[in-house]
CHARMM internal coordinates of N, CA and C (Angstrom, degrees):
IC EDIT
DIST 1 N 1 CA 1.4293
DIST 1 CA 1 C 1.5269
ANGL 1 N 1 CA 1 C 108.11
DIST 1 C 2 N 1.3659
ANGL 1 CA 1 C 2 N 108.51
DIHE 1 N 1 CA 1 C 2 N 141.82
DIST 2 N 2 CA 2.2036
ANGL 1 C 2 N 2 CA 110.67
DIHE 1 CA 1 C 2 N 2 CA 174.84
DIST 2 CA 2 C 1.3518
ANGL 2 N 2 CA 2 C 74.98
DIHE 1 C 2 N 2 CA 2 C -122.55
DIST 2 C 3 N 1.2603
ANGL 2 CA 2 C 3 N 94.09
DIHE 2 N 2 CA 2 C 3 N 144.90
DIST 3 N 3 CA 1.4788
ANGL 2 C 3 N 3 CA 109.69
DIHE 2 CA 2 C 3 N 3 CA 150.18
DIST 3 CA 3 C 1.6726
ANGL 3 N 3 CA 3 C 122.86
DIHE 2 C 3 N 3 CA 3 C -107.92
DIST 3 C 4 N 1.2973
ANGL 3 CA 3 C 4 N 116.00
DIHE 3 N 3 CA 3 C 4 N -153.63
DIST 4 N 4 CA 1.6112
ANGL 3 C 4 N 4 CA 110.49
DIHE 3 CA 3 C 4 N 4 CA -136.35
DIST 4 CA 4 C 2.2156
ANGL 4 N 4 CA 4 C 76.05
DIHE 3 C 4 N 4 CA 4 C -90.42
DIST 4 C 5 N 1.1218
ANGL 4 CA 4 C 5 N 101.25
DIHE 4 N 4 CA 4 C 5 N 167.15
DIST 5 N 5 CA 1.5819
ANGL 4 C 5 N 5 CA 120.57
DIHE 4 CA 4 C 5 N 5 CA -170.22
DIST 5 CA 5 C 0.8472
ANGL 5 N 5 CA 5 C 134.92
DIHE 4 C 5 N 5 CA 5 C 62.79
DIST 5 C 6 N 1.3940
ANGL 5 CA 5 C 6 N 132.07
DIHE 5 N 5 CA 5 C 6 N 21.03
DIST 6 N 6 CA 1.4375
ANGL 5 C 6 N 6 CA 125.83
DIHE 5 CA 5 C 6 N 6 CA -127.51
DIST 6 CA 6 C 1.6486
ANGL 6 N 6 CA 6 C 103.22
DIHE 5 C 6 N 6 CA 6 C -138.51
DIST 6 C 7 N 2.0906
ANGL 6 CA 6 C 7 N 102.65
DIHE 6 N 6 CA 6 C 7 N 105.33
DIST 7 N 7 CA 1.7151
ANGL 6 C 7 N 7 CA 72.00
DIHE 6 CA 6 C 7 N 7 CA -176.63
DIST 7 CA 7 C 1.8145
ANGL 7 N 7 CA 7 C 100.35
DIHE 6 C 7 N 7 CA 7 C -116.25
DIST 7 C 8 N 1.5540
ANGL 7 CA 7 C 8 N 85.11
DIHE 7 N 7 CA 7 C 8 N 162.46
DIST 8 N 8 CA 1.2675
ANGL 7 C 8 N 8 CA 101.12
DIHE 7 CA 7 C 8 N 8 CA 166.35
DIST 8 CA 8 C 1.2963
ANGL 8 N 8 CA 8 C 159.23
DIHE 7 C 8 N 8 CA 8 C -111.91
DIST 8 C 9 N 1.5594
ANGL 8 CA 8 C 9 N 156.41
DIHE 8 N 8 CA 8 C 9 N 86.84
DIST 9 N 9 CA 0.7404
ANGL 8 C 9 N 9 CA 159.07
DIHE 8 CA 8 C 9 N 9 CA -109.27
DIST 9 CA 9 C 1.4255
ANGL 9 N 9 CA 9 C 118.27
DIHE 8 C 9 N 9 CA 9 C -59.23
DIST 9 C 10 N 1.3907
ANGL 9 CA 9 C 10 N 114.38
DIHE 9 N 9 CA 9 C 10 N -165.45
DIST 10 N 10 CA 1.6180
ANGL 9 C 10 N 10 CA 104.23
DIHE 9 CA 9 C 10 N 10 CA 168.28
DIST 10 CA 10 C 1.4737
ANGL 10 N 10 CA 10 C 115.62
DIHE 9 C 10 N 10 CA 10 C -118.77
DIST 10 C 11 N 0.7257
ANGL 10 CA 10 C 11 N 93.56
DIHE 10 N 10 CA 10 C 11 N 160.19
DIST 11 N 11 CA 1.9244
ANGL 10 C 11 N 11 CA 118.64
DIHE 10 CA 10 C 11 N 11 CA -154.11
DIST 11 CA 11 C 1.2394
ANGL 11 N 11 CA 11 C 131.23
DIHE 10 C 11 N 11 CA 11 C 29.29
DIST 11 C 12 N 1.4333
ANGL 11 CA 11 C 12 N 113.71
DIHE 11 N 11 CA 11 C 12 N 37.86
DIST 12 N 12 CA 1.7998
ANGL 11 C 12 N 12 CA 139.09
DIHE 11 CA 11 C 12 N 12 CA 139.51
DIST 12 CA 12 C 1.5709
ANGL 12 N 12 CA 12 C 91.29
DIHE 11 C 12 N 12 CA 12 C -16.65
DIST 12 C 13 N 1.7944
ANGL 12 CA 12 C 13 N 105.37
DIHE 12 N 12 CA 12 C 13 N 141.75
DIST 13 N 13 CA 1.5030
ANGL 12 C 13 N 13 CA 128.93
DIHE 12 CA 12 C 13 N 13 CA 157.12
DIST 13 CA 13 C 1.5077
ANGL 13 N 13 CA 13 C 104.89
DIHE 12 C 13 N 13 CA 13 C -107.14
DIST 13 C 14 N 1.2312
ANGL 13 CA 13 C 14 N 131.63
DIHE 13 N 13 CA 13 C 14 N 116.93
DIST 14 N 14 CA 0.8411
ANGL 13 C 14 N 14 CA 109.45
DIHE 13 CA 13 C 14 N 14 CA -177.59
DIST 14 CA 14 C 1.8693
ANGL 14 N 14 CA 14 C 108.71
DIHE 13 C 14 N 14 CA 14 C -131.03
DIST 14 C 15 N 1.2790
ANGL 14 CA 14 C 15 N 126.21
DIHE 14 N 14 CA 14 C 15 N 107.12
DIST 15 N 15 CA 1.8104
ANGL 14 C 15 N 15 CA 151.03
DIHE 14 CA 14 C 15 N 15 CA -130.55
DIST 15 CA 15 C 1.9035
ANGL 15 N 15 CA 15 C 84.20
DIHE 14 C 15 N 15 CA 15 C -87.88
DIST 15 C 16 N 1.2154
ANGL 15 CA 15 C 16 N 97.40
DIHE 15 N 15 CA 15 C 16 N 167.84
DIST 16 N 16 CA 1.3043
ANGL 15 C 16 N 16 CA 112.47
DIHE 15 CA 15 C 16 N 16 CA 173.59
DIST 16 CA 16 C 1.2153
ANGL 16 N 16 CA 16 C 127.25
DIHE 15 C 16 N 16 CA 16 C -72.53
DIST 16 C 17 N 1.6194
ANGL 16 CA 16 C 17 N 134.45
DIHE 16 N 16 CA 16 C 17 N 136.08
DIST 17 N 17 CA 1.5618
ANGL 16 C 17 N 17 CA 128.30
DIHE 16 CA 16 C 17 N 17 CA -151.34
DIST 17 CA 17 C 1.0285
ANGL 17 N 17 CA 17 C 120.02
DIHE 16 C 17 N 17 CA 17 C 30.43
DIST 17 C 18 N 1.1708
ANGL 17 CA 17 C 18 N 126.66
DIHE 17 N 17 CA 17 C 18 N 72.02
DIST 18 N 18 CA 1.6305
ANGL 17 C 18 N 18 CA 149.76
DIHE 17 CA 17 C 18 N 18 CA 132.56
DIST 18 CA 18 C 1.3798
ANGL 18 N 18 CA 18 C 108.38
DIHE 17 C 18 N 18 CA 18 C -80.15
DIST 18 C 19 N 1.2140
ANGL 18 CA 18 C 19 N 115.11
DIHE 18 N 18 CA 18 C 19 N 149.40
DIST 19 N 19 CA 1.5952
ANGL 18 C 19 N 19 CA 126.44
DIHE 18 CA 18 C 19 N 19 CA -163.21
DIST 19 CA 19 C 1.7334
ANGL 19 N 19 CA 19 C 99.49
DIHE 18 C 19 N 19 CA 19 C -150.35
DIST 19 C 20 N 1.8254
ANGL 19 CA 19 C 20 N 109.20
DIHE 19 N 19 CA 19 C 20 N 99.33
DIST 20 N 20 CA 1.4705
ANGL 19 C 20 N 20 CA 96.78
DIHE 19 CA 19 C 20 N 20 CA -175.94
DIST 20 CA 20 C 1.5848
ANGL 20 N 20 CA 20 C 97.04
DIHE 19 C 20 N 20 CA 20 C -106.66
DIST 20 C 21 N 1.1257
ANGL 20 CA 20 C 21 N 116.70
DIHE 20 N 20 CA 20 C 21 N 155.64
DIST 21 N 21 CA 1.7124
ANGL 20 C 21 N 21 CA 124.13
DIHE 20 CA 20 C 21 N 21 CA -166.00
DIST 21 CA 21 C 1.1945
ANGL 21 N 21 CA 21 C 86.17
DIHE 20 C 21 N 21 CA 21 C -74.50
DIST 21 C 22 N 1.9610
ANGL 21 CA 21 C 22 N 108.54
DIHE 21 N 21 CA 21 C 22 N -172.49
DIST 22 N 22 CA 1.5666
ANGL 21 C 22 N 22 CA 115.46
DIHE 21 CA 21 C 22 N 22 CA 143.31
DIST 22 CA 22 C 1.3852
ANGL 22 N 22 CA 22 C 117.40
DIHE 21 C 22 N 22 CA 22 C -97.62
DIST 22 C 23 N 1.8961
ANGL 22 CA 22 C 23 N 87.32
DIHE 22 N 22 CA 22 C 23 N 161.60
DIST 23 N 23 CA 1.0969
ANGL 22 C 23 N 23 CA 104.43
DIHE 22 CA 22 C 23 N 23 CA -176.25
DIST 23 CA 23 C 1.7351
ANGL 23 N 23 CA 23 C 111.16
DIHE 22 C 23 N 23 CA 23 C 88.19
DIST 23 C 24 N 0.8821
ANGL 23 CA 23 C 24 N 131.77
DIHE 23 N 23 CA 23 C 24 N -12.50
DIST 24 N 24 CA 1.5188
ANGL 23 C 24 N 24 CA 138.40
DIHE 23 CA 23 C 24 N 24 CA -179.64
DIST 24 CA 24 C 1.6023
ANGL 24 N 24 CA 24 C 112.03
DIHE 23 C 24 N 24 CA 24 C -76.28
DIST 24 C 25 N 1.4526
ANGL 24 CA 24 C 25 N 102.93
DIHE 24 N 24 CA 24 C 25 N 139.43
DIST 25 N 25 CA 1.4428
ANGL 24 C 25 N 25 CA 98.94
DIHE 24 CA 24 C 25 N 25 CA -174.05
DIST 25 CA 25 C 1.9961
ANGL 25 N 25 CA 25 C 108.08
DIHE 24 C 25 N 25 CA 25 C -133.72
DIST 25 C 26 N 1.1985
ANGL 25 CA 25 C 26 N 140.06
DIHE 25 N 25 CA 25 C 26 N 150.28
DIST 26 N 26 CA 0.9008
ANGL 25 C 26 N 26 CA 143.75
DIHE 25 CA 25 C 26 N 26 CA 179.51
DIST 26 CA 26 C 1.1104
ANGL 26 N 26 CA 26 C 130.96
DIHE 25 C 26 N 26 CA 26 C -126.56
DIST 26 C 27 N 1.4450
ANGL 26 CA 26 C 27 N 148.66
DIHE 26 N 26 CA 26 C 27 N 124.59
DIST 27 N 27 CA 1.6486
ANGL 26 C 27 N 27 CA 143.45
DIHE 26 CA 26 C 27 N 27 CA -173.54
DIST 27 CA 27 C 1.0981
ANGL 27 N 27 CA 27 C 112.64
DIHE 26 C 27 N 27 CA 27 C -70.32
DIST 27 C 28 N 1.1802
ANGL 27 CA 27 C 28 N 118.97
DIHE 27 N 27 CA 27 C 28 N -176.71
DIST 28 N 28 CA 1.3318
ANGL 27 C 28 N 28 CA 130.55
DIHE 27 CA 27 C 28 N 28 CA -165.79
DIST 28 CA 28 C 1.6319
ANGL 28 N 28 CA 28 C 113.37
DIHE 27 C 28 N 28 CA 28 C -60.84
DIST 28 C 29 N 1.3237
ANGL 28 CA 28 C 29 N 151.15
DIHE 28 N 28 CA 28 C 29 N -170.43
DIST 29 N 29 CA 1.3937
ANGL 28 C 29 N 29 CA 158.60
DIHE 28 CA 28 C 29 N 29 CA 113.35
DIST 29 CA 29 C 1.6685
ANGL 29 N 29 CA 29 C 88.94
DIHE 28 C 29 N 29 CA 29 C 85.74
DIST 29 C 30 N 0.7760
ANGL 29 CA 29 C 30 N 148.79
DIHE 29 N 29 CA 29 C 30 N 14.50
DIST 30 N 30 CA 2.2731
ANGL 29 C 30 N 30 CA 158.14
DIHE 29 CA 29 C 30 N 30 CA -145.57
DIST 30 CA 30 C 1.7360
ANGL 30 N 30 CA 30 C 84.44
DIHE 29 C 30 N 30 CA 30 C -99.16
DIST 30 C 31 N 1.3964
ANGL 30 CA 30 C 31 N 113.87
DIHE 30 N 30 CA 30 C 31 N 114.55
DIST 31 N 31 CA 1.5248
ANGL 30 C 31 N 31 CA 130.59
DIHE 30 CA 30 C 31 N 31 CA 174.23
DIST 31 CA 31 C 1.5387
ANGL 31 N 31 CA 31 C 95.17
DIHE 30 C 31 N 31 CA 31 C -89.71
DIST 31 C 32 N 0.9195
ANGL 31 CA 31 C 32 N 118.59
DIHE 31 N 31 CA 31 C 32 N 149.59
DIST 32 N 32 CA 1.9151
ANGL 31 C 32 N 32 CA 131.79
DIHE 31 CA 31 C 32 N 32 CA 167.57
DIST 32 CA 32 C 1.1965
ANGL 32 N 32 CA 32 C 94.28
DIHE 31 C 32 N 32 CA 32 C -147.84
DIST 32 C 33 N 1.9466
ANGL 32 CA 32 C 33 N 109.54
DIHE 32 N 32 CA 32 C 33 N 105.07
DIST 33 N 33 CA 1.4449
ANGL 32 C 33 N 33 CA 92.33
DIHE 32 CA 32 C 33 N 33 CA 156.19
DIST 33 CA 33 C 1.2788
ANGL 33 N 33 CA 33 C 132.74
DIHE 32 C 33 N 33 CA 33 C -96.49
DIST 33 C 34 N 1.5325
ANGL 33 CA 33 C 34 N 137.95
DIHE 33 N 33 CA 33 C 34 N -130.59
DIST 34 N 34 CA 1.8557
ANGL 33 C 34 N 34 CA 120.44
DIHE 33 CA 33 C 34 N 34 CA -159.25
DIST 34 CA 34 C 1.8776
ANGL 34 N 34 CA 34 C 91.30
DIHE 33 C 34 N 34 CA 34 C -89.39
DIST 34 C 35 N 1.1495
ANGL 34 CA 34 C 35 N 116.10
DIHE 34 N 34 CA 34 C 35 N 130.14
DIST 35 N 35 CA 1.3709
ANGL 34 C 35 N 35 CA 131.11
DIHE 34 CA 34 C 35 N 35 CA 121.77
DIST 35 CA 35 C 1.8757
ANGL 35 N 35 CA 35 C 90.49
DIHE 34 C 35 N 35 CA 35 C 116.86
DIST 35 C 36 N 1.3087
ANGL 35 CA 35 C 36 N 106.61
DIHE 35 N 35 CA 35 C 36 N 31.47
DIST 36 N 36 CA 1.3262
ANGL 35 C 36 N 36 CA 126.98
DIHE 35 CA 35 C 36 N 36 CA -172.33
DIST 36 CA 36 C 1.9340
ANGL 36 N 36 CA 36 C 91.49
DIHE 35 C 36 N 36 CA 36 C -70.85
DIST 36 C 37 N 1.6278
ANGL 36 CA 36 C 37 N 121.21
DIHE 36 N 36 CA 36 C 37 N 139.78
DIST 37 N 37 CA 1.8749
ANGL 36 C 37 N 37 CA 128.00
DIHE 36 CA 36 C 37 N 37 CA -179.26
DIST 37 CA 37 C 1.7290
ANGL 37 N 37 CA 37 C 82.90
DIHE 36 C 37 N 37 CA 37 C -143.08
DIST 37 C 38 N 1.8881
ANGL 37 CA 37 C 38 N 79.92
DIHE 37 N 37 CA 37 C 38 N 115.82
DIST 38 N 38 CA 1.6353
ANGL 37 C 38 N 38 CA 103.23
DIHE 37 CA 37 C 38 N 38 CA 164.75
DIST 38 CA 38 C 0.8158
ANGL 38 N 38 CA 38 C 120.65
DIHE 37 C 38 N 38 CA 38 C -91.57
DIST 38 C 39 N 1.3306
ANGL 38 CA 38 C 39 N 162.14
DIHE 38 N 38 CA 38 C 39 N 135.43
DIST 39 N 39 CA 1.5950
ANGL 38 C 39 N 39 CA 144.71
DIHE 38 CA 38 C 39 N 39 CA 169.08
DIST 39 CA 39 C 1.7289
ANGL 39 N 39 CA 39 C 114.52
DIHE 38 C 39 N 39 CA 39 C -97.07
DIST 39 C 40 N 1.3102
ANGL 39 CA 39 C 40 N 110.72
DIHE 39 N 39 CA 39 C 40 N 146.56
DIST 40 N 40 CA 1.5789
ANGL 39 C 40 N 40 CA 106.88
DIHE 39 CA 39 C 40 N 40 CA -155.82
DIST 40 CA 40 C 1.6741
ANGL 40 N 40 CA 40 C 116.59
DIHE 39 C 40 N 40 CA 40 C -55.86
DIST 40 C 41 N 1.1454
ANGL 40 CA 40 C 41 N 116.78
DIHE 40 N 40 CA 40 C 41 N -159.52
DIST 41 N 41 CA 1.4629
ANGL 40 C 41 N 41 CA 109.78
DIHE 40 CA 40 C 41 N 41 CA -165.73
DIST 41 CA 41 C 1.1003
ANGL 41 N 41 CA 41 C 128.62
DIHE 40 C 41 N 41 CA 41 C -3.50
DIST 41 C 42 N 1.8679
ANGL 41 CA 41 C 42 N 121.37
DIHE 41 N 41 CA 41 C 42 N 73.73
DIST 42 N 42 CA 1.2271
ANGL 41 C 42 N 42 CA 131.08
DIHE 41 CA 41 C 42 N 42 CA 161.90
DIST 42 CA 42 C 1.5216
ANGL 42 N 42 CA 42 C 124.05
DIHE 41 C 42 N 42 CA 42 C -132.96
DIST 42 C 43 N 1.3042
ANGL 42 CA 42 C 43 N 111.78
DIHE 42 N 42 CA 42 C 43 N 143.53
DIST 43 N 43 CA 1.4440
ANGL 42 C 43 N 43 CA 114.00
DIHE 42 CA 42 C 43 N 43 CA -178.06
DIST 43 CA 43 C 1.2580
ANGL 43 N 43 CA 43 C 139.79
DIHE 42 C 43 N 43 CA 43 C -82.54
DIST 43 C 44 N 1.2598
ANGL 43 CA 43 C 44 N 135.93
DIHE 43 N 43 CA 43 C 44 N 84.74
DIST 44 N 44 CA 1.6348
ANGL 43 C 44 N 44 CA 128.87
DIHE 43 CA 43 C 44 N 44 CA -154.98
DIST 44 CA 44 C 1.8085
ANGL 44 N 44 CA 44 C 89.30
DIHE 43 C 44 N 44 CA 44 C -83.74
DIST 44 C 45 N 1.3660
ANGL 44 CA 44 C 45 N 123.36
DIHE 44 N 44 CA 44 C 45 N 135.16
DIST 45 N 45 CA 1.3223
ANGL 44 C 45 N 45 CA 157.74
DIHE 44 CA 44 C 45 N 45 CA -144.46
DIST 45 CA 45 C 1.8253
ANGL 45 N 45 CA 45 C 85.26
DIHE 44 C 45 N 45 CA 45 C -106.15
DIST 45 C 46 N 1.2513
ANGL 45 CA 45 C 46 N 124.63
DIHE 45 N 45 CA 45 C 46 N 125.21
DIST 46 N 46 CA 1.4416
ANGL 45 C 46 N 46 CA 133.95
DIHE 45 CA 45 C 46 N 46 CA 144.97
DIST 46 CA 46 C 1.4393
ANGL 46 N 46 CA 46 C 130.16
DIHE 45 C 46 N 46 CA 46 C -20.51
DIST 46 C 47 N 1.2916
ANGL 46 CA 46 C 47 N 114.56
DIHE 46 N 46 CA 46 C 47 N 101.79
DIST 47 N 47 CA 1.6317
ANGL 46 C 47 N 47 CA 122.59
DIHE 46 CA 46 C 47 N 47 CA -159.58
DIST 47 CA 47 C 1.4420
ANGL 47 N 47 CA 47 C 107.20
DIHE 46 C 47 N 47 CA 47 C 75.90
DIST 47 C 48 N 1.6096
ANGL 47 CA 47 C 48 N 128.51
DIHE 47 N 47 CA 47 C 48 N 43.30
DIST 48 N 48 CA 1.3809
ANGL 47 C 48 N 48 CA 90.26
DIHE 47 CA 47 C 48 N 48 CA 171.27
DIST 48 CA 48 C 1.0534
ANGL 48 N 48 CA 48 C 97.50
DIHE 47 C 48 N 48 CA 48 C -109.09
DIST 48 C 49 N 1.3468
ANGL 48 CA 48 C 49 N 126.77
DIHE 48 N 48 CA 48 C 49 N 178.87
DIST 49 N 49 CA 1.3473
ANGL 48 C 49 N 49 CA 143.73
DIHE 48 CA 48 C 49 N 49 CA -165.82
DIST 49 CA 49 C 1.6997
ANGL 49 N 49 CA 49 C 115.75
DIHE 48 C 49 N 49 CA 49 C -132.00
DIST 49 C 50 N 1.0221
ANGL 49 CA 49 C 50 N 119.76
DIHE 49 N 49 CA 49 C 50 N 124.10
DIST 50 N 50 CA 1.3581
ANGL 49 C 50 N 50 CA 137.17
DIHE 49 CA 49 C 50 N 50 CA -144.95
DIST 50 CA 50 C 1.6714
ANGL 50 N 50 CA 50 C 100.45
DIHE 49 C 50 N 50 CA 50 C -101.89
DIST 50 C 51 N 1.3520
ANGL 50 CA 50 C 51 N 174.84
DIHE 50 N 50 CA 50 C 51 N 14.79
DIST 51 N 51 CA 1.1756
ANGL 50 C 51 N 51 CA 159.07
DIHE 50 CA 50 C 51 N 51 CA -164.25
DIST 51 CA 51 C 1.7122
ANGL 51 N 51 CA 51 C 121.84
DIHE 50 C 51 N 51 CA 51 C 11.66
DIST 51 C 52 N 0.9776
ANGL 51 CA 51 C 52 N 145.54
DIHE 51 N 51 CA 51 C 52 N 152.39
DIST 52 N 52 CA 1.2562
ANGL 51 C 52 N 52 CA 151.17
DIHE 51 CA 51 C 52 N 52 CA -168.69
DIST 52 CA 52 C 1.8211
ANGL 52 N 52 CA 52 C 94.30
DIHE 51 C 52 N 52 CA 52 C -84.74
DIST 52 C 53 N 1.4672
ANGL 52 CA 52 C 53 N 115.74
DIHE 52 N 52 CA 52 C 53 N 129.49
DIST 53 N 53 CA 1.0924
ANGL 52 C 53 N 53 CA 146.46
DIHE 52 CA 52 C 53 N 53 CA 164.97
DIST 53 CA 53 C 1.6288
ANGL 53 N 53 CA 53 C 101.68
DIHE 52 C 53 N 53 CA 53 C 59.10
DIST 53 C 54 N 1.8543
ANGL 53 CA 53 C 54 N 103.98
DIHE 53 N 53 CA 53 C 54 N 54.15
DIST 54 N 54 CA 1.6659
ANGL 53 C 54 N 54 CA 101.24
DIHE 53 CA 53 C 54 N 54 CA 178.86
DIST 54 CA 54 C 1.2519
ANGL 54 N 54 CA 54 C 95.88
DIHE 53 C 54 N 54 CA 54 C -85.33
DIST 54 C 55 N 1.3362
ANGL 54 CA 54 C 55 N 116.65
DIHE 54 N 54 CA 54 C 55 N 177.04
DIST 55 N 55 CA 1.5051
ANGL 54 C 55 N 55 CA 128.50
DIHE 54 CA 54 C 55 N 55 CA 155.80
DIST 55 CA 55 C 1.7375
ANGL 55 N 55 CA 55 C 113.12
DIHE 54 C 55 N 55 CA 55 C -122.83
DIST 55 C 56 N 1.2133
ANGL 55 CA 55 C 56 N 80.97
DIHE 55 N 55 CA 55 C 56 N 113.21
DIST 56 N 56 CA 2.0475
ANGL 55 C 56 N 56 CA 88.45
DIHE 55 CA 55 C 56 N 56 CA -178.22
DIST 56 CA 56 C 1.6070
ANGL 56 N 56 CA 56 C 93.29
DIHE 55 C 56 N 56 CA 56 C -74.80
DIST 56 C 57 N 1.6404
ANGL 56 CA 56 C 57 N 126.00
DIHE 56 N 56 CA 56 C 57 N 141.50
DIST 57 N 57 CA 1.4733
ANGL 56 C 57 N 57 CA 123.88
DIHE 56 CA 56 C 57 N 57 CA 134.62
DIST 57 CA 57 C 1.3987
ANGL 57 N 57 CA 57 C 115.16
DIHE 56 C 57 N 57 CA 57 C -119.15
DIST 57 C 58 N 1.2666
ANGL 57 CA 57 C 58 N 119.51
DIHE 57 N 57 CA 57 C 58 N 11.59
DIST 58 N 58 CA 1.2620
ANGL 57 C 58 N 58 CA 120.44
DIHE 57 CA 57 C 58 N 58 CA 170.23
DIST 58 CA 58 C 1.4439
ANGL 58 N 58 CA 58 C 131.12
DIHE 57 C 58 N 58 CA 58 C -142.57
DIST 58 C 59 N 1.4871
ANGL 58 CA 58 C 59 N 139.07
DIHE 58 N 58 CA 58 C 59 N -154.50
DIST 59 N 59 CA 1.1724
ANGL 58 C 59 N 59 CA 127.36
DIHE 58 CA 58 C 59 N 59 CA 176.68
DIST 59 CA 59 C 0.9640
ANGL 59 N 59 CA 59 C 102.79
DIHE 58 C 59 N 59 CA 59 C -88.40
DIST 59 C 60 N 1.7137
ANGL 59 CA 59 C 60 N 115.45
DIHE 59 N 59 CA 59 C 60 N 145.49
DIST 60 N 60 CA 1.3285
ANGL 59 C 60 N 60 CA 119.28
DIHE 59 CA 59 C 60 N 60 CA 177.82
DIST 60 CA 60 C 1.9294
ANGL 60 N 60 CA 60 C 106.53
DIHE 59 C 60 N 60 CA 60 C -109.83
DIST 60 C 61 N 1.2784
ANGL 60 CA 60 C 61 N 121.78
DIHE 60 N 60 CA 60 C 61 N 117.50
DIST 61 N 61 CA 1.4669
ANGL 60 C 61 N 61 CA 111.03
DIHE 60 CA 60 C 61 N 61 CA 148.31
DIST 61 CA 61 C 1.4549
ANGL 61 N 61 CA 61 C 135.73
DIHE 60 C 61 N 61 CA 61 C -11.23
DIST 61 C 62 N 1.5125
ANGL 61 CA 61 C 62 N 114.75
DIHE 61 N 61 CA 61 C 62 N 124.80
DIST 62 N 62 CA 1.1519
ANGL 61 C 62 N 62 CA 116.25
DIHE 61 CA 61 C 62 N 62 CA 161.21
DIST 62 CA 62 C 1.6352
ANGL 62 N 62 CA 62 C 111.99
DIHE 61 C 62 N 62 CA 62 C -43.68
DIST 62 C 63 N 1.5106
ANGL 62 CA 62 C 63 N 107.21
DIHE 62 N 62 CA 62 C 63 N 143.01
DIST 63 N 63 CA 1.4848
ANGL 62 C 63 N 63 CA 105.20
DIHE 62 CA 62 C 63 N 63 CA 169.99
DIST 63 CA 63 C 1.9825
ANGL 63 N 63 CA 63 C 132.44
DIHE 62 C 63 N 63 CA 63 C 60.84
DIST 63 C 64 N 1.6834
ANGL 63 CA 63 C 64 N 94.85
DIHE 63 N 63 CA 63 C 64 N 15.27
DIST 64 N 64 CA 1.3495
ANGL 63 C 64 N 64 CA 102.49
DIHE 63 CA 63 C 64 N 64 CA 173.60
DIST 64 CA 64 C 1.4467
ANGL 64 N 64 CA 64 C 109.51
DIHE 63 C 64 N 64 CA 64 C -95.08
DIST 64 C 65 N 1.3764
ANGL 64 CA 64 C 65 N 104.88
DIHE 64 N 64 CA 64 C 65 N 167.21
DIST 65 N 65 CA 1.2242
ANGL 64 C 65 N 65 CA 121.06
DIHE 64 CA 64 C 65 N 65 CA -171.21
DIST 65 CA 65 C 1.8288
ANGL 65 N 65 CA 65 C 118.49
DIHE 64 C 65 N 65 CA 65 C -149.07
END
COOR INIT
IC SEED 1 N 1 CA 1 C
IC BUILD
């Protein structure tokens, strides 16, 4: 699910049941794998890479993992 504001970069993976808040935005190449919870206004960083069933509450770095 995205919710309402929310943009997204280009060529994001984005896995089954992922849940991105609003208002959240992501860079380019940003993996989400299954069951990944964004919370709204946060920044996922270019190349980062998400783990299966993380919970973001904050900004994440380009290129973390």
């Amino acid at each position: 699910m995205i919710a309402h504001n929310c943009r997204i970069g280009k060529h994001n993976i984005i896995c089954s049941q992922v849940g991105i808040a609003g208002s959240t935005t992501t860079g380019d190449y940003v993996v989400m794998a299954g069951q990944v919870g964004i919370k709204d206004h946060v920044h996922i960083g270019e190349g980062a890479v998400l783990g299966a069933m993380a919970g973001v509450i904050s900004d994440i770095p380009a290129k973390s993992q």
